[in-house]
C-alpha positions in Angstrom: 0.0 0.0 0.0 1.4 3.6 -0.9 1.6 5.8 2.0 2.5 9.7 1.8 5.2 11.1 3.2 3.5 12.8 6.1 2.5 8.9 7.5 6.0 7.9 7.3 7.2 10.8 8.9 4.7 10.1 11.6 5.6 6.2 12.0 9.3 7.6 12.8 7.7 9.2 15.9 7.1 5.6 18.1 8.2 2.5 17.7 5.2 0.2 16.0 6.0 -3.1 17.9 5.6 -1.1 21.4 2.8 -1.4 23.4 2.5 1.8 25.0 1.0 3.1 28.3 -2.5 5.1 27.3 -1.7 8.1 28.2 1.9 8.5 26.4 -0.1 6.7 23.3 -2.8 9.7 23.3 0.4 11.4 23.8 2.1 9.8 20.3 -1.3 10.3 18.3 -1.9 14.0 18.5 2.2 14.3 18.1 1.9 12.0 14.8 -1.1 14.3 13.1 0.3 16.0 9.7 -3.2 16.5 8.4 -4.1 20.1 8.0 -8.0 19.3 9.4 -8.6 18.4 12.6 -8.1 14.5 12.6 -10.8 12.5 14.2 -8.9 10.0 16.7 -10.0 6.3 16.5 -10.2 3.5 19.0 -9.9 -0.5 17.1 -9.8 -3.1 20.2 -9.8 -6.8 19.0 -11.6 -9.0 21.7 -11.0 -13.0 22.4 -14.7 -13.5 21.8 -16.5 -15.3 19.0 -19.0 -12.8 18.0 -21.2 -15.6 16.1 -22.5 -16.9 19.3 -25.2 -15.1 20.8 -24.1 -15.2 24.5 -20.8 -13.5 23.0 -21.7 -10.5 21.4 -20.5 -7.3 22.8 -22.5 -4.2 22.5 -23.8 -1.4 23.8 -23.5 2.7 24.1 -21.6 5.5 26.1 -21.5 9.0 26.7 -18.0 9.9 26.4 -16.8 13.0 28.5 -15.6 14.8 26.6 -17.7 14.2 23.4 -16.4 12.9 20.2 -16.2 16.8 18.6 -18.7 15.5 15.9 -21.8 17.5 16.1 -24.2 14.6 15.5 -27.7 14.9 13.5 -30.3 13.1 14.8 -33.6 11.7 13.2 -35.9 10.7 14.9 -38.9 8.2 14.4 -42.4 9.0 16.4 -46.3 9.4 16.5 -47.0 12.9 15.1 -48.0 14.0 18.7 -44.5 13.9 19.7 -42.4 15.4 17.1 -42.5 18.5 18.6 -41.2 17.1 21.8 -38.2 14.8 19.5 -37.3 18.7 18.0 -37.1 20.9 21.4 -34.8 18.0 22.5 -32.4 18.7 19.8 -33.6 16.4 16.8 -32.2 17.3 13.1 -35.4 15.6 12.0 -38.4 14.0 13.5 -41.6 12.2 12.1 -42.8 9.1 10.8 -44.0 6.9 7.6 -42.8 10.6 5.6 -39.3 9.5 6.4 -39.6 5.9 6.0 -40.4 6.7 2.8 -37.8 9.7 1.9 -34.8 7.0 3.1 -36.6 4.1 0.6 -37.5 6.5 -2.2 -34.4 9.0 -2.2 -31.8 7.1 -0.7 -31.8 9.6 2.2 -29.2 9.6 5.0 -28.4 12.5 5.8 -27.9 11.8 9.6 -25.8 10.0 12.0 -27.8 9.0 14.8 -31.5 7.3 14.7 -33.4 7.1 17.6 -37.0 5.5 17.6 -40.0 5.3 20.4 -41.4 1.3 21.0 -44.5 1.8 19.0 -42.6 2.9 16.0 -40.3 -0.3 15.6 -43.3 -1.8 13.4 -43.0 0.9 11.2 -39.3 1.2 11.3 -38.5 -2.7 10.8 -39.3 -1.9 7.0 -35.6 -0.6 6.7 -34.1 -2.7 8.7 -31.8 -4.0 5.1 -30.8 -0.5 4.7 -30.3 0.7 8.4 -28.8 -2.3 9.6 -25.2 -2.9 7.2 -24.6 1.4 8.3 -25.0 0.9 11.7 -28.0 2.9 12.3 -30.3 1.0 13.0 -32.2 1.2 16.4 -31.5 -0.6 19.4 -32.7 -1.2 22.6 -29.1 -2.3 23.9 -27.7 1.3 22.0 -30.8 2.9 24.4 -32.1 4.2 21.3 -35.2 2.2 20.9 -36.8 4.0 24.0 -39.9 6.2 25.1 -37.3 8.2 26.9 -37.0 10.3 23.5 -36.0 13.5 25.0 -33.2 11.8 26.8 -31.8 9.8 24.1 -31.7 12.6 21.8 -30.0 14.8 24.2 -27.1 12.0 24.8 -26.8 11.5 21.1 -26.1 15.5 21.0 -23.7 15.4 23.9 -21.6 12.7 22.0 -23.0 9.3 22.7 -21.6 6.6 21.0 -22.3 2.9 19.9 -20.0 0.2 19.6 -20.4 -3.2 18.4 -18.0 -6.4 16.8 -17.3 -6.3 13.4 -16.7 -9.9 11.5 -13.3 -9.6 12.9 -14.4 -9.8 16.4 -13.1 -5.6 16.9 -14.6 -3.0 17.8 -14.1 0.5 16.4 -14.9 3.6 17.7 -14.1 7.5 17.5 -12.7 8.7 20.9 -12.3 12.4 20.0 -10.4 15.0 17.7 -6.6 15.7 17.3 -7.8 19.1 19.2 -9.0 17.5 22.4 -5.6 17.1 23.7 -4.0 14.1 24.7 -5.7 14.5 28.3 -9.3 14.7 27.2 -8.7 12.1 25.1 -7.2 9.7 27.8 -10.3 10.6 29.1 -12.5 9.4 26.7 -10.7 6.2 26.1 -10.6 5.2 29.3 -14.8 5.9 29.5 -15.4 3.3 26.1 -12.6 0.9 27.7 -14.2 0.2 30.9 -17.7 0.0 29.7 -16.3 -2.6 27.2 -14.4 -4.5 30.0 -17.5 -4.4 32.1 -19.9 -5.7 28.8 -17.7 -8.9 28.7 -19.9 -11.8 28.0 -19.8 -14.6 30.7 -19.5 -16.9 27.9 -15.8 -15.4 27.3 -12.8 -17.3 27.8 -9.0 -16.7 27.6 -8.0 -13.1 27.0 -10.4 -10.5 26.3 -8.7 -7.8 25.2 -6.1 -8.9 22.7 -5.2 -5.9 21.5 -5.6 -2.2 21.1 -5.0 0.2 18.9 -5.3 4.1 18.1 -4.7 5.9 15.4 -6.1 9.2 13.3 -7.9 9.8 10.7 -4.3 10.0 8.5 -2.2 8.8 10.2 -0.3 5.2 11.5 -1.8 3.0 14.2 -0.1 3.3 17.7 -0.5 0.0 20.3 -1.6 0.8 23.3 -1.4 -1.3 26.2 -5.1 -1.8 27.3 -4.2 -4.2 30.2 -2.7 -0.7 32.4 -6.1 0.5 32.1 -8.3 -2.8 33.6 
């Protein structure tokens, strides 16, 4: 693979087969950032489960302290008596059937969060095979299937995030931006890692986390050592 000469500039900064203590590697990412937009910092942690058994799926949602420095829109799906309510709250967009229809018909997406109240989910189901491969699809485990709408779109605002296995058994996640700081991202790692430690399934054996990795936007993917934070 062809890499510029700002990522090999940046991969002269650590040394790659170091596992690093978080808070130097938060350290290392925002020194290795060349880009001239604010990076968005990533999070890839490979778990010892086997993600096609049910009883070892990992996933869930935080609020991360600091945010992810993303302002997120936010669609909504409700009975017409409660848009007004989803919008006050924050909601980009709010409504129902209209929007089923606007995502089938125009191959809409222009959102990054969907949120959904109970007695929607009937309605909602129908895009289930073009929600579900981007993510977006609501969940009661994510806290966005809820009747709670106000609340969920408020967290969505103040940088609530999902995350969930891939095929590869990792999870990846946006911590932050280059901006934050190495601190306020420390932060925010150390929020996603523990409520992924804490969503281990019982069904788990061995090592969980088997490794960890950060990295920006750009730039070359840092090892941190994930056991200093358990």
């Amino acid at each position: 693979m062809f890499r510029g000469k700002n990522y090999k500039d940046s991969s002269k900064l650590f040394d790659k087969q170091t596992q690093y203590d978080p808070e130097e590697a938060f350290d290392l990412v925002v020194k290795t950032s060349k880009a001239k937009f604010d990076e968005t910092v990533e999070l890839h942690v490979r778990l010892g489960v086997d993600g096609r058994h049910a009883d070892q799926q990992v996933r869930g949602a935080i609020v991360l302290p600091n945010g992810t420095g993303k302002e997120s829109k936010v669609l909504v799906f409700c009975k017409e008596e409660r848009i007004d309510e989803a919008k006050e709250a924050g909601a980009d967009y709010a409504g129902g059937m209209d929007l089923v229809e606007k995502i089938q018909k125009e191959n809409w997406f222009d959102f990054d969060t969907v949120i959904a109240s109970p007695d929607m989910m009937g309605t909602v189901g129908r895009l289930g095979k073009v929600l579900g491969p981007k993510g977006l699809m609501p969940s009661p485990k994510a806290g966005t299937v809820t009747p709670n709408i106000a609340q969920a779109v408020q967290e969505a605002k103040a940088g609530k995030i999902e995350y969930r296995l891939d095929k590869q058994n990792i999870i990846h996640c946006p911590i932050g931006k280059v901006s934050f700081g190495k601190d306020k991202l420390y932060e925010n790692y150390n929020a996603l890692i523990s409520a992924i430690v804490k969503a281990k399934p019982a069904a788990a054996k061995g090592q969980y986390i088997r490794s960890c990795v950060t990295a920006t936007t750009m730039g070359p993917g840092i090892k941190v050592n994930a056991q200093k934070s358990i």
